[in-house]
Short mmCIF file of the C-alpha atoms (twelve columns), coordinates in Angstrom:
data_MODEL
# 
_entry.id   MODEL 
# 
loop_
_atom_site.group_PDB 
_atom_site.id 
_atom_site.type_symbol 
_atom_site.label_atom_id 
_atom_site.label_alt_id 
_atom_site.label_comp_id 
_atom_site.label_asym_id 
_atom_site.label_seq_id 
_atom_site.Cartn_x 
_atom_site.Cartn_y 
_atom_site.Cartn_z 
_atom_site.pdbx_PDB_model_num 
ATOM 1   C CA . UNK A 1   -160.037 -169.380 44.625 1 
ATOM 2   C CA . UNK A 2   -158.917 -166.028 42.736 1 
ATOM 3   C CA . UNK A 3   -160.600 -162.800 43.305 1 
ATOM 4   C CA . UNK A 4   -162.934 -162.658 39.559 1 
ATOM 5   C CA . UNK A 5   -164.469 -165.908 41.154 1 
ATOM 6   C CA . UNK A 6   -164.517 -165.036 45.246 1 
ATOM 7   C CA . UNK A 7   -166.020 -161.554 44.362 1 
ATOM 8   C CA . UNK A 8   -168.585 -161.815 41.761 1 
ATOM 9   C CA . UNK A 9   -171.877 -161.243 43.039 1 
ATOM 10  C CA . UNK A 10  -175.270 -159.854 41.936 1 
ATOM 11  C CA . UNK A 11  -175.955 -155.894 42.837 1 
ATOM 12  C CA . UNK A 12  -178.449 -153.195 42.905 1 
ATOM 13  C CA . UNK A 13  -178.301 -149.895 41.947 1 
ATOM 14  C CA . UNK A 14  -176.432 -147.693 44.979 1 
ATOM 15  C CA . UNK A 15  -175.250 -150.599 46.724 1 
ATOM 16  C CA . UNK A 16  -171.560 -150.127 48.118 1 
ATOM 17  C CA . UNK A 17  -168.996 -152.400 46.018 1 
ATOM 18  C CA . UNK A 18  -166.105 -151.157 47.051 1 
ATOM 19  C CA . UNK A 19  -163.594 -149.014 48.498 1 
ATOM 20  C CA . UNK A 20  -160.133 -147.637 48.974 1 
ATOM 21  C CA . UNK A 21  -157.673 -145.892 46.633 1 
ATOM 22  C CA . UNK A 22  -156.276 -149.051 45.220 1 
ATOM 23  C CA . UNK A 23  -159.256 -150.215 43.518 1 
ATOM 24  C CA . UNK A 24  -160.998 -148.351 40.828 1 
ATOM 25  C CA . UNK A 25  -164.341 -148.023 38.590 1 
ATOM 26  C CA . UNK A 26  -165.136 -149.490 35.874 1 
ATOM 27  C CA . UNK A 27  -167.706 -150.394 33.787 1 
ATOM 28  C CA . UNK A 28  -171.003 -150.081 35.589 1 
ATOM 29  C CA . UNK A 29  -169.922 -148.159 38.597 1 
ATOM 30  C CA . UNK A 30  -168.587 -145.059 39.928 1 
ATOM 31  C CA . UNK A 31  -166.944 -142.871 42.853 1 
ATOM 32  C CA . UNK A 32  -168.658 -140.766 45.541 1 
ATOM 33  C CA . UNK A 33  -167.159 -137.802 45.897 1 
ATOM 34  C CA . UNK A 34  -168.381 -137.357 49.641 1 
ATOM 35  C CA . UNK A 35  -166.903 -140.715 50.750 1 
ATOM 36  C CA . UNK A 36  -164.852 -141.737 48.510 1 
ATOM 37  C CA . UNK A 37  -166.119 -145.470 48.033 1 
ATOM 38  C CA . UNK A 38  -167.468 -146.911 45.055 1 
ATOM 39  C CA . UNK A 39  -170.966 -147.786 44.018 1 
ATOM 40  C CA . UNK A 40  -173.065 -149.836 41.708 1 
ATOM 41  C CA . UNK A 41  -174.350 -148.151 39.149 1 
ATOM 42  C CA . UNK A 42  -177.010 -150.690 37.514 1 
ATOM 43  C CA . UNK A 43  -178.272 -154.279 38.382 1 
ATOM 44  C CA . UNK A 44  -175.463 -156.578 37.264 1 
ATOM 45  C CA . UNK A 45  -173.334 -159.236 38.468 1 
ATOM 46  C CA . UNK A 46  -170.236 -157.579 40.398 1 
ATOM 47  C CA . UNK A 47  -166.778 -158.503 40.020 1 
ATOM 48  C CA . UNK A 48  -163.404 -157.120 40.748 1 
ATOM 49  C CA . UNK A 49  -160.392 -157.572 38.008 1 
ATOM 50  C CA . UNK A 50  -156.997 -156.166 37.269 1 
ATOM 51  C CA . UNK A 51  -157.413 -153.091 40.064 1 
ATOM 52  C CA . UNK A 52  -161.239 -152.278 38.585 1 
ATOM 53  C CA . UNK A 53  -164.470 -153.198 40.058 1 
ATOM 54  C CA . UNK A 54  -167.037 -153.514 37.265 1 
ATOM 55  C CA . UNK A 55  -170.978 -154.025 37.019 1 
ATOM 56  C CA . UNK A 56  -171.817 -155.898 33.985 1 
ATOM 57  C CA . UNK A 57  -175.547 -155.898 33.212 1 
ATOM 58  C CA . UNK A 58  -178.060 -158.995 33.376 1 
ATOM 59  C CA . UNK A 59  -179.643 -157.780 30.159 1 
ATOM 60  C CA . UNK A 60  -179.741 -155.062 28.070 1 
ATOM 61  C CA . UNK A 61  -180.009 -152.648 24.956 1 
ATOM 62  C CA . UNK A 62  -177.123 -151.759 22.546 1 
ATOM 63  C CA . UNK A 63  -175.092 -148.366 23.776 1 
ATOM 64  C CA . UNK A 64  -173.262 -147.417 20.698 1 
ATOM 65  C CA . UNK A 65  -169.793 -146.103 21.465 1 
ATOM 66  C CA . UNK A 66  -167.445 -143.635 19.625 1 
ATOM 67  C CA . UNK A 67  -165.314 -146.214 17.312 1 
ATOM 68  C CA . UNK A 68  -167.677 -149.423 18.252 1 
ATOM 69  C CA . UNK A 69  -167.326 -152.122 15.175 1 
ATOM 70  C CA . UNK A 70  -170.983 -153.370 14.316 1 
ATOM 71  C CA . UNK A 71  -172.991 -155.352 11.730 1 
ATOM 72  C CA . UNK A 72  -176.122 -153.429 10.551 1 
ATOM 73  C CA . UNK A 73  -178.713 -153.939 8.480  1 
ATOM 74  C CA . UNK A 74  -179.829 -151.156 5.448  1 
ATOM 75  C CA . UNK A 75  -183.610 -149.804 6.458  1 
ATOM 76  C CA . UNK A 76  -183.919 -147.582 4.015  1 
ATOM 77  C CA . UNK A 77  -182.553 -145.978 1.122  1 
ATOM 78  C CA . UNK A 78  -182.102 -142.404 0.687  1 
ATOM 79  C CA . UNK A 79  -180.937 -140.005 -2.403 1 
ATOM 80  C CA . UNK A 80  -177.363 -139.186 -0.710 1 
ATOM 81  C CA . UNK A 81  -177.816 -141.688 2.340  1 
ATOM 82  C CA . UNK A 82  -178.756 -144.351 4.105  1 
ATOM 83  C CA . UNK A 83  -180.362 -145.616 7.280  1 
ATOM 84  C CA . UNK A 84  -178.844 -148.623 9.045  1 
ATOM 85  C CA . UNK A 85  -180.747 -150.531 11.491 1 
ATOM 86  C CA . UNK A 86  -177.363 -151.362 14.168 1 
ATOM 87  C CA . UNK A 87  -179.734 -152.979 17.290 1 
ATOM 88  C CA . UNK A 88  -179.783 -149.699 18.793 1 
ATOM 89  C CA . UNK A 89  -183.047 -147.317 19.849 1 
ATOM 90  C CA . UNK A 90  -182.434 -145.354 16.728 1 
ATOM 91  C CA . UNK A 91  -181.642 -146.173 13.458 1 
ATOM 92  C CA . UNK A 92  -177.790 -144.742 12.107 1 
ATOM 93  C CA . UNK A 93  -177.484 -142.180 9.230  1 
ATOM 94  C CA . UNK A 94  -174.617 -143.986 6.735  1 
ATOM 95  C CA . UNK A 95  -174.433 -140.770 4.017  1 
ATOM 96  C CA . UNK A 96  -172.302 -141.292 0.379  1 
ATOM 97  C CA . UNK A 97  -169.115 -139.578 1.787  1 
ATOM 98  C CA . UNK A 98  -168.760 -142.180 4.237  1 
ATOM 99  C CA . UNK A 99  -168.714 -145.063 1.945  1 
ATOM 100 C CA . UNK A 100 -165.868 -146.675 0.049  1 
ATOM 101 C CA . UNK A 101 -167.122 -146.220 -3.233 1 
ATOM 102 C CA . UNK A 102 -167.882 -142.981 -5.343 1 
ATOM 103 C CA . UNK A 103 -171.910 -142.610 -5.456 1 
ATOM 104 C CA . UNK A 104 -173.627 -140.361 -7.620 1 
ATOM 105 C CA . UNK A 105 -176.729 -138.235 -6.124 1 
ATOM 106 C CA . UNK A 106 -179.568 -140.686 -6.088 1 
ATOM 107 C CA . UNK A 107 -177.784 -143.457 -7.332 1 
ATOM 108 C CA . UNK A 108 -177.171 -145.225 -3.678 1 
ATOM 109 C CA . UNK A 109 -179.783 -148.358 -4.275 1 
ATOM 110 C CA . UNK A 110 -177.062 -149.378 -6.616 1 
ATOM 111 C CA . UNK A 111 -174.402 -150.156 -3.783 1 
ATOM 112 C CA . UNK A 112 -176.679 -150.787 -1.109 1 
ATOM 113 C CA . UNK A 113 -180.511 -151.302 -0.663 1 
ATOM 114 C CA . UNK A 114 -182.762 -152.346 1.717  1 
ATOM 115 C CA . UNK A 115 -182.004 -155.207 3.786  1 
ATOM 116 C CA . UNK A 116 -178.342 -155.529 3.107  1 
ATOM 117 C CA . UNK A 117 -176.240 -156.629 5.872  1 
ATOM 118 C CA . UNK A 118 -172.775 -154.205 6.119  1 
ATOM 119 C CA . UNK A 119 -169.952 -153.884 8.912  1 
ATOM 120 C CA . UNK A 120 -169.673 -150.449 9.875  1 
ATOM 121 C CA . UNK A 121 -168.251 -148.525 12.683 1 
ATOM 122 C CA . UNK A 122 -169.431 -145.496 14.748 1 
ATOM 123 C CA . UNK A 123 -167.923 -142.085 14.288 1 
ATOM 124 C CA . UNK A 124 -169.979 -140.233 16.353 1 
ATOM 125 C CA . UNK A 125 -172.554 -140.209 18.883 1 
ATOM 126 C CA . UNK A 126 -173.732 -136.932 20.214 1 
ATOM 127 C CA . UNK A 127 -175.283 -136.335 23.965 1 
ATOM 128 C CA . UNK A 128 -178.760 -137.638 23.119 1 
ATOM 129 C CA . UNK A 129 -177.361 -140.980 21.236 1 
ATOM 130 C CA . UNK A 130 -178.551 -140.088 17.737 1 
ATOM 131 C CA . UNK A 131 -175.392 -141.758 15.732 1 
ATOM 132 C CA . UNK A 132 -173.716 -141.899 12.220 1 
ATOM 133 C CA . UNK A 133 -172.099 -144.771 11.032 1 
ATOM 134 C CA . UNK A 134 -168.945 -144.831 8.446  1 
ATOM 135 C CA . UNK A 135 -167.474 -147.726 6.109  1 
ATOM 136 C CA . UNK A 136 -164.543 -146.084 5.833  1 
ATOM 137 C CA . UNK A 137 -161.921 -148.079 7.507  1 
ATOM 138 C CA . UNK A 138 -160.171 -151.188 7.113  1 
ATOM 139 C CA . UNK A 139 -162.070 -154.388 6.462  1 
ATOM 140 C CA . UNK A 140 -165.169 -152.329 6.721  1 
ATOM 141 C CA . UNK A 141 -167.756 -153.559 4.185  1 
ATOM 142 C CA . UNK A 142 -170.791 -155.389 2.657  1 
ATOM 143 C CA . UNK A 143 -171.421 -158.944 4.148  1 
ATOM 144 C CA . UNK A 144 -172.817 -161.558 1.434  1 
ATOM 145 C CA . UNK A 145 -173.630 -164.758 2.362  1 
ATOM 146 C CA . UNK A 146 -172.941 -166.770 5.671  1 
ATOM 147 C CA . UNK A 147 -176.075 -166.033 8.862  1 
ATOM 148 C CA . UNK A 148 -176.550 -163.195 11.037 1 
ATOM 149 C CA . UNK A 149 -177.282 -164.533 14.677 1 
ATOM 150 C CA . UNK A 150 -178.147 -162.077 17.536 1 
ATOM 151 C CA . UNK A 151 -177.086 -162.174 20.964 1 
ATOM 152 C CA . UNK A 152 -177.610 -159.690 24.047 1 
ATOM 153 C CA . UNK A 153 -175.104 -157.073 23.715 1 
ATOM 154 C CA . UNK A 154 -174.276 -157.259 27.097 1 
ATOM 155 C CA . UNK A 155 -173.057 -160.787 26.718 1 
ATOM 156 C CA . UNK A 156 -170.555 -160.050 24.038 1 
ATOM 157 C CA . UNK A 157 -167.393 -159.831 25.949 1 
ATOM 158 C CA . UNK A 158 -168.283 -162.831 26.859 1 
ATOM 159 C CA . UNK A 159 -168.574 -164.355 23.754 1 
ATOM 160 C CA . UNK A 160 -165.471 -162.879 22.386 1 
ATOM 161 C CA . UNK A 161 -163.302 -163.693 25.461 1 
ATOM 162 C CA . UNK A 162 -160.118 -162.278 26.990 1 
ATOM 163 C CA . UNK A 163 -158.144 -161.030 23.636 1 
ATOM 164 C CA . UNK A 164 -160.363 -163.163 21.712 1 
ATOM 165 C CA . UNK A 165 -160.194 -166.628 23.766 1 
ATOM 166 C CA . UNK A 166 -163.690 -167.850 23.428 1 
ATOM 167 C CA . UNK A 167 -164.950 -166.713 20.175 1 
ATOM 168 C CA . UNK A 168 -161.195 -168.311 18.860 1 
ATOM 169 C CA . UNK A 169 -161.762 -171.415 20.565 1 
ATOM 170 C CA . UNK A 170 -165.383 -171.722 18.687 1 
ATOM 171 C CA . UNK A 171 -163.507 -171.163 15.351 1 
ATOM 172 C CA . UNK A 172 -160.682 -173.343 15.961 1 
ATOM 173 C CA . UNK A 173 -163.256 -176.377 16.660 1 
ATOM 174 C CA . UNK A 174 -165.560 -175.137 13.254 1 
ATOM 175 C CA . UNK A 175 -163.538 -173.653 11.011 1 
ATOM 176 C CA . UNK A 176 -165.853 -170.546 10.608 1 
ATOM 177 C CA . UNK A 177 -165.621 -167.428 10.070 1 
ATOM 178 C CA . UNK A 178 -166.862 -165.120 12.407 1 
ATOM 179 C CA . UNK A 179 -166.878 -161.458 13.235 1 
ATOM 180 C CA . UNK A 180 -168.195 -160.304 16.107 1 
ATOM 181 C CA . UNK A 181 -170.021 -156.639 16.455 1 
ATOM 182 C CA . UNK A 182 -170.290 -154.588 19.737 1 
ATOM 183 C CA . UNK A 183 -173.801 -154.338 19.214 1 
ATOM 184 C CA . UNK A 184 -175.009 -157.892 19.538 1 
ATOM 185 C CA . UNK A 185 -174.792 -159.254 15.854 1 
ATOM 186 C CA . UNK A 186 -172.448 -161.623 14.962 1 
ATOM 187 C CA . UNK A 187 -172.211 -162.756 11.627 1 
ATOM 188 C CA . UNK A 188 -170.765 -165.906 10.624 1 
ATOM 189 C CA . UNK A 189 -169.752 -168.011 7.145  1 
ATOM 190 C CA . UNK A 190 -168.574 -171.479 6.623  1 
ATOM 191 C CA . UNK A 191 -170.219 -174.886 5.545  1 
ATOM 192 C CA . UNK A 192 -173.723 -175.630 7.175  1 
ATOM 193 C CA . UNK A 193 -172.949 -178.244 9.550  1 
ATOM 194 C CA . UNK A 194 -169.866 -175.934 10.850 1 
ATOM 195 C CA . UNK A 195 -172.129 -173.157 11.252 1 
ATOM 196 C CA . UNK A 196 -174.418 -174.643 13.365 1 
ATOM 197 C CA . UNK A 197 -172.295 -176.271 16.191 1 
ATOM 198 C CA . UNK A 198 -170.823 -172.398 15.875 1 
ATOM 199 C CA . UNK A 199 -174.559 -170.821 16.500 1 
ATOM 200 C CA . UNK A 200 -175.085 -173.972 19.428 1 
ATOM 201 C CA . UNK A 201 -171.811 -172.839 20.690 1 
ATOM 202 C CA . UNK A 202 -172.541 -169.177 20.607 1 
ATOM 203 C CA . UNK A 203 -175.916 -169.786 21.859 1 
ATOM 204 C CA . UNK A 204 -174.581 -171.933 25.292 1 
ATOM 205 C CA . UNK A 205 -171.957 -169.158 25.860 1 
ATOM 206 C CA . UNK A 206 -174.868 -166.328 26.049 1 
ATOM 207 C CA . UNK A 207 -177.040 -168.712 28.215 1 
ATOM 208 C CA . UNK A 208 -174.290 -169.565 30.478 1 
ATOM 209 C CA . UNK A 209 -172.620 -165.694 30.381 1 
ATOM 210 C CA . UNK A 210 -172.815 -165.255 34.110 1 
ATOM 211 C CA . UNK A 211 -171.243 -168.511 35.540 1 
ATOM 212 C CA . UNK A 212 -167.291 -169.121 36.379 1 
ATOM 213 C CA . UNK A 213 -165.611 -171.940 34.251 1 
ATOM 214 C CA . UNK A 214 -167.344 -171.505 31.098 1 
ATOM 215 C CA . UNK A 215 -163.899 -171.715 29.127 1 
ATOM 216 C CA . UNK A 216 -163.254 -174.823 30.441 1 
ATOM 217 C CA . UNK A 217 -166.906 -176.291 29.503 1 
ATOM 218 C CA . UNK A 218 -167.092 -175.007 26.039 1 
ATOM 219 C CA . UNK A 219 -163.652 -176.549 25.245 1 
ATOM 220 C CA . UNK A 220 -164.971 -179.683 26.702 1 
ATOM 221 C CA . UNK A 221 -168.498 -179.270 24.438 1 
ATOM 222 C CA . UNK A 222 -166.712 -178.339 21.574 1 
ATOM 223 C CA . UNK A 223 -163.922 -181.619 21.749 1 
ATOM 224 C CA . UNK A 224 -167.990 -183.436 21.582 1 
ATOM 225 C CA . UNK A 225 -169.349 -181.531 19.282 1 
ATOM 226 C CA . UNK A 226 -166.951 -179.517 16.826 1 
ATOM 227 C CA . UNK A 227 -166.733 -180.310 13.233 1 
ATOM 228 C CA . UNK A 228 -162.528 -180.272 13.013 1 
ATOM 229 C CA . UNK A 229 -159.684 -180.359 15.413 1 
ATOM 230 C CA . UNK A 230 -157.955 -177.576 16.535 1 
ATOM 231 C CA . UNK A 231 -154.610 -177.625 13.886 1 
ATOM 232 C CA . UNK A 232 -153.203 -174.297 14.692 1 
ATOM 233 C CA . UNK A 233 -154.539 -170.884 15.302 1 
ATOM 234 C CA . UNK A 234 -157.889 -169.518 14.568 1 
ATOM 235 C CA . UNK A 235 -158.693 -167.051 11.976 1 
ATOM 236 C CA . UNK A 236 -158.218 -163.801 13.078 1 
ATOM 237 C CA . UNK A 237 -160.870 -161.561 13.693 1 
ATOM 238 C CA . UNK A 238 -160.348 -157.872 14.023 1 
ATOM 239 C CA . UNK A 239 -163.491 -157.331 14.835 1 
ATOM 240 C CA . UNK A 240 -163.877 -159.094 18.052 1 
ATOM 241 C CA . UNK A 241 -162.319 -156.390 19.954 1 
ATOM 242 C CA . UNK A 242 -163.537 -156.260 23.220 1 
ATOM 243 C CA . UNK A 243 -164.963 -152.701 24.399 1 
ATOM 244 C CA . UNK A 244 -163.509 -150.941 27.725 1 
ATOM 245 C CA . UNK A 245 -164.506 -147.740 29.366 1 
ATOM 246 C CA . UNK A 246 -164.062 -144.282 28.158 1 
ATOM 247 C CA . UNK A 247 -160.381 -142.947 28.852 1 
ATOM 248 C CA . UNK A 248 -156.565 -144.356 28.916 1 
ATOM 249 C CA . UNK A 249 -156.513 -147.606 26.533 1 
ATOM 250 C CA . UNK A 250 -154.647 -149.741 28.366 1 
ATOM 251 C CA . UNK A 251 -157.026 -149.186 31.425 1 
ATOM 252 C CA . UNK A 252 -160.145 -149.902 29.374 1 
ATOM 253 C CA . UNK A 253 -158.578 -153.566 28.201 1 
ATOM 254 C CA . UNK A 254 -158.407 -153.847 32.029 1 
ATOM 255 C CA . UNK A 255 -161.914 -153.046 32.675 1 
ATOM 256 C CA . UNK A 256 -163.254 -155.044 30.215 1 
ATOM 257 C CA . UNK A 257 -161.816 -158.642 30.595 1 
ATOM 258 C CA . UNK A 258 -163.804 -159.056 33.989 1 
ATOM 259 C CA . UNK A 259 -166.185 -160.624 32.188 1 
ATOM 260 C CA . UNK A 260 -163.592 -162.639 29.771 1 
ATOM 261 C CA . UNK A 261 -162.463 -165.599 31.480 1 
# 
């Protein structure tokens, strides 16, 4: 039995998950000062990966993140802006200058009006969460077409998968596109019947987030009930890029693949 599977364990808030220089926080979980040991910081299932013991939530709400990739959805239309719903407590300010296209003062309904769906990411998030949102940056853009499912946004690393596993292992059995956004949307385009083993399979991962050996099952569901055979690799998806902690890069792809097998 590896350590992910011998130490994963549901926690409370406070309770003691570990100690000793060697083994660091992560997501979910920080240092005493006075003792030195490490504590839960939420309710979450515990598990220790890669040097980091992490918390990862039950449930929750959508914490938007400096330079998080996520689909939103346009609430309402303003003379030099917009306001994108992104799954969050607030809605996201999206103004002209932060758009690939050159908008004229009170012209915006013309590129994008109420209830369009657009990929956007987060620039900036000040101390009390109130965010803007910016489509300038590569692949950033409009979505037409295809279904916009929801999951809990707590479940998406999950879904996406140590550098991309899962989610490419549902495309390589449907032949879908699919991009994946940090705040629980996930937005995906291909023929019908494709599309919905992809939402069944998307679906069964969120419902079964929390167990050990879901790889392993979903390949086996898939080889049941996928609509083509794997015949090479899946299509990429920049933007199922799974989120780590705050601080050194290669630390936070550590932190966040405890949840990823």
């Amino acid at each position: 039995m590896n350590e992910e599977t011998s130490e994963r364990r549901i926690v409370l808030p406070g309770e003691l998950i570990g100690e000793g220089a060697s083994l660091r926080p992560g997501q979910g979980a920080y240092r005493d000062r006075a003792d030195g040991r490490i504590y839960a910081s939420r309710v979450g299932v515990m598990g220790k990966h890669s040097g980091y013991v992490n918390v990862v939530p039950l449930s929750g709400v959508y914490d938007p993140q400096k330079d998080d990739l996520v689909i939103g959805i346009i609430s309402e239309v303003g003379q030099s802006n917009w306001l994108v719903n992104i799954n969050g407590i607030y809605p996201a300010p999206l103004h002209v200058n932060e758009v690939p296209w050159r908008v004229e003062f009170g012209e915006t309904s013309k590129y994008l009006n109420h209830g369009d769906a657009v990929l956007v990411k987060v620039f900036s998030v000040d101390e009390t969460k109130n965010v803007q949102v910016s489509m300038k940056d590569r692949n950033l853009r409009k979505l037409s077409g295809g279904q916009i499912i929801t999951v809990d946004p707590t479940k998406v690393p999950r879904v996406i998968g140590k550098s991309g596993s899962m989610i490419n292992l549902v495309k390589s059995y449907t032949d879908v596109w699919i991009f994946v956004g940090q705040n629980g949307r996930i937005w995906i385009s291909g023929g019908d019947a494709s599309m919905q083993v992809a939402i069944a399979a998307i679906a069964k991962i969120e419902s079964e987030a929390h167990t050990t050996g879901l790889t392993d099952r979903m390949k086996q569901w898939l080889e049941e009930h996928g609509t083509v055979k794997p015949a090479g690799d899946a299509k990429p998806d920049e933007f199922a890029a799974p989120r780590g902690n705050s601080g050194n890069a290669e630390e936070n792809k550590d932190a966040s693949e405890e949840t990823s097998e």
